[in-house]
C-alpha positions as CSV (number, residue, x, y, z in Angstrom):
1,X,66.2,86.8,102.0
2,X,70.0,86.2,102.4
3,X,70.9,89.7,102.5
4,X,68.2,90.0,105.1
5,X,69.5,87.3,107.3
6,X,73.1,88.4,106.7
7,X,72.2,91.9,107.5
8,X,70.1,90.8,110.7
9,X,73.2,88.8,111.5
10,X,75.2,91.4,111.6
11,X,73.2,93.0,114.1
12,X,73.3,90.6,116.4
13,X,77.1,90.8,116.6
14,X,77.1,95.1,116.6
15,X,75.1,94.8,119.3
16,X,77.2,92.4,121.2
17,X,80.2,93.6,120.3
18,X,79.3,97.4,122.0
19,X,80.0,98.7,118.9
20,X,78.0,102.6,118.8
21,X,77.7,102.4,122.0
22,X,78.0,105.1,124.4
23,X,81.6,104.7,126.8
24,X,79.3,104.1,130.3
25,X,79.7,107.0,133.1
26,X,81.9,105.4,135.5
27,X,80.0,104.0,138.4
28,X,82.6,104.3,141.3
29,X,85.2,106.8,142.0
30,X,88.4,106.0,140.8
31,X,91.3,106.6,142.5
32,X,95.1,105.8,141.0
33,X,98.1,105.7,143.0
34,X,100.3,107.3,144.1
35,X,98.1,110.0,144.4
36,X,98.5,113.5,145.8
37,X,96.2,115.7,147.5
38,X,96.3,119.2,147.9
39,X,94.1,121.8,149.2
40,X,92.9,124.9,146.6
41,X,92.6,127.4,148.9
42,X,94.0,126.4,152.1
43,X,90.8,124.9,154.1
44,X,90.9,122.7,156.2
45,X,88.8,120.4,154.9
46,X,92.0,118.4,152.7
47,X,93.0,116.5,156.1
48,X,89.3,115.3,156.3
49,X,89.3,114.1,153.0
50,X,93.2,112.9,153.4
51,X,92.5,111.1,156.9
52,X,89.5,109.0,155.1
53,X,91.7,107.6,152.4
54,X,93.9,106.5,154.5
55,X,91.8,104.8,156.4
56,X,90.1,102.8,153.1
57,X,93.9,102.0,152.8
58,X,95.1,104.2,150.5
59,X,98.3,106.0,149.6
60,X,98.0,109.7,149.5
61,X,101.3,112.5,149.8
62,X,99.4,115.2,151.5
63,X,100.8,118.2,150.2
64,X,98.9,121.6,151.3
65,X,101.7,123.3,148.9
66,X,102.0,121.1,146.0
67,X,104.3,122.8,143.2
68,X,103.3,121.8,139.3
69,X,107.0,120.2,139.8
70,X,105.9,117.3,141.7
71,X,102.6,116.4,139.7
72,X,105.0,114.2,137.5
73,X,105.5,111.6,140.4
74,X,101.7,110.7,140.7
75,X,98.8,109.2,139.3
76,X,96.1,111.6,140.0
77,X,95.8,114.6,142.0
78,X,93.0,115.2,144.4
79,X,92.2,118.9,145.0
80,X,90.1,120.4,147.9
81,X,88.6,123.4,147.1
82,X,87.5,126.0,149.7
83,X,89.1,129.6,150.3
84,X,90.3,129.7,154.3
85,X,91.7,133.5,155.1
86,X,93.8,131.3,158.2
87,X,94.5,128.7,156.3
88,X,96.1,131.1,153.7
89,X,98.0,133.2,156.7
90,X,99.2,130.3,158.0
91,X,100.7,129.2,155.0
92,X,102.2,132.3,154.5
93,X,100.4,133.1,151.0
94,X,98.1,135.7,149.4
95,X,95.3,134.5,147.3
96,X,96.8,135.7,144.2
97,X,99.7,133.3,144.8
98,X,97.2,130.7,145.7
99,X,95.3,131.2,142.2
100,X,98.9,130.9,140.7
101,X,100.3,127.5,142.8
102,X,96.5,126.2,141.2
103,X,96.8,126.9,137.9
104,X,100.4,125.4,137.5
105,X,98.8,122.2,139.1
106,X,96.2,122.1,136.9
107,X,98.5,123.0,133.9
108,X,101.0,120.5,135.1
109,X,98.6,117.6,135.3
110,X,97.1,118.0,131.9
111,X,100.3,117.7,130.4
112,X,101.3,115.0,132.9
113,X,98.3,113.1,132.2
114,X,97.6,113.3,135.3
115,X,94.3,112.5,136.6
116,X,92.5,115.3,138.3
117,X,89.6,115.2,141.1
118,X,87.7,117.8,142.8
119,X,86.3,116.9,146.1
120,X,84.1,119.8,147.4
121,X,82.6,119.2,150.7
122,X,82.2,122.9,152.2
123,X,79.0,123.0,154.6
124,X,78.7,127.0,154.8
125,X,79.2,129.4,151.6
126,X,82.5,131.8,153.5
127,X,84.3,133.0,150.8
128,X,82.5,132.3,148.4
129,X,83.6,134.4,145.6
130,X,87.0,133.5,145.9
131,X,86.0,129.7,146.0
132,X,84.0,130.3,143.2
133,X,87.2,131.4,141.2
134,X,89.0,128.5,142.7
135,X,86.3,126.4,141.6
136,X,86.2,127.9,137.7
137,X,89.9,126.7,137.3
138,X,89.9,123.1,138.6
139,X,85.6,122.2,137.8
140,X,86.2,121.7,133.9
141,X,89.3,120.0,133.8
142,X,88.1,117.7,136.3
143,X,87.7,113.7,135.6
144,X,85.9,113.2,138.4
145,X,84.0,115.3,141.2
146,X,82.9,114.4,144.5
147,X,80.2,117.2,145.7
148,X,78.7,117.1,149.7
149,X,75.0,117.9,148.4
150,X,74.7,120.0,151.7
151,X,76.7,122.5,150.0
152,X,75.3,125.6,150.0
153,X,77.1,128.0,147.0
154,X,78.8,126.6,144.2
155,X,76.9,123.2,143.9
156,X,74.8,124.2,141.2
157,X,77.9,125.4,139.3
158,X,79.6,122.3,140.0
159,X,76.9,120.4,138.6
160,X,76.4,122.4,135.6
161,X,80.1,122.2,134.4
162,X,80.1,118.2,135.2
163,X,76.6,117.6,132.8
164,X,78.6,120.0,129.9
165,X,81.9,118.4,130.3
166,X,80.1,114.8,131.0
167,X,82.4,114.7,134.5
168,X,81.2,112.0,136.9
169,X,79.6,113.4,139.4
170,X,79.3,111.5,143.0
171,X,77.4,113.0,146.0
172,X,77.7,112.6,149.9
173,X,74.8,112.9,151.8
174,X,76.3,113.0,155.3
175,X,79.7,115.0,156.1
176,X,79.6,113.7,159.5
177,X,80.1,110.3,158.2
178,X,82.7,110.5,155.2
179,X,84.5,107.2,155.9
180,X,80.6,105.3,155.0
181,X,79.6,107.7,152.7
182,X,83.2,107.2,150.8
183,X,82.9,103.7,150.9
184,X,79.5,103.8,149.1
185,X,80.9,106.0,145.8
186,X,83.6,103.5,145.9
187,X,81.6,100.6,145.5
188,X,82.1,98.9,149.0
């Protein structure tokens, strides 16, 4: 009877204690400054995404061409996925290079411990294959991922790689209306 109340007793304090128990999916997105955000592919969409945070207050280096040198001075890096042939022209790089610039980021941050989140919010699959590459680099080395569920394309990639890698996933309903929809994943 001891043994059975000892052991019962013990139980009682496991369960308390959390002990076995799964680490719980984050329930907000986390952002850690000083963060920087880049674009991974040249759309457009970064300043969207860059204006937003600024206006829930937060510090972010905008930095369309972010070099794996810099990733040491931040916290977490945000990248914007989405290939724009204009965007690329007008910053004066190929896609190739663009593939590069990515990888070093993404090399960079892992060895930087830097945080890493993908924000996709495309509205219209242009590109596509080339996003899609884009997209196989940055998706499963994510910590986070923010997905417009709009998205035509990639999303069911994107989800796929966040349920195997057990990345957070939060979703945005309405692209019009990023500042609300923002404040909602981040628990305001």
């Amino acid at each position: 009877m001891k043994r059975f109340i000892l052991f019962f007793i013990l139980l009682l304090i496991l369960a308390g204690s959390g002990a076995g128990a799964e680490e719980e999916t984050p329930k907000e997105l986390i952002i850690n400054e000083p963060v920087l955000i880049t674009s991974a592919g040249q759309s457009f969409d970064v300043y969207l995404i860059k204006v937003v945070l600024n206006d829930l207050g937060f510090d972010v280096d905008l930095q369309t061409l972010a070099s794996k040198e810099e990733i040491k001075n931040f916290n977490q890096i945000i990248m914007v996925p989405g290939v724009s042939f204009k965007g690329l022209a007008a910053s004066g790089i190929s896609f190739d290079d663009e593939l590069q610039r990515i990888s070093g980021l993404i090399e960079a941050a892992e060895k930087n411990s830097c945080r890493t989140t993908l924000i996709y919010i495309e509205n219209f699959p242009h590109n596509e294959e080339r996003t899609q590459k884009i997209l196989e680099l940055i998706a499963p080395l994510s910590s986070q991922m923010v997905i417009y569920e709009g998205s035509d394309g990639p999303v069911d990639y994107l989800q796929e790689t966040a349920e195997k890698g057990e990345i957070p996933v939060f979703w945005i309903g309405d692209r019009n209306n990023l500042h609300q929809e923002f404040l909602h994943i981040m628990g305001n």
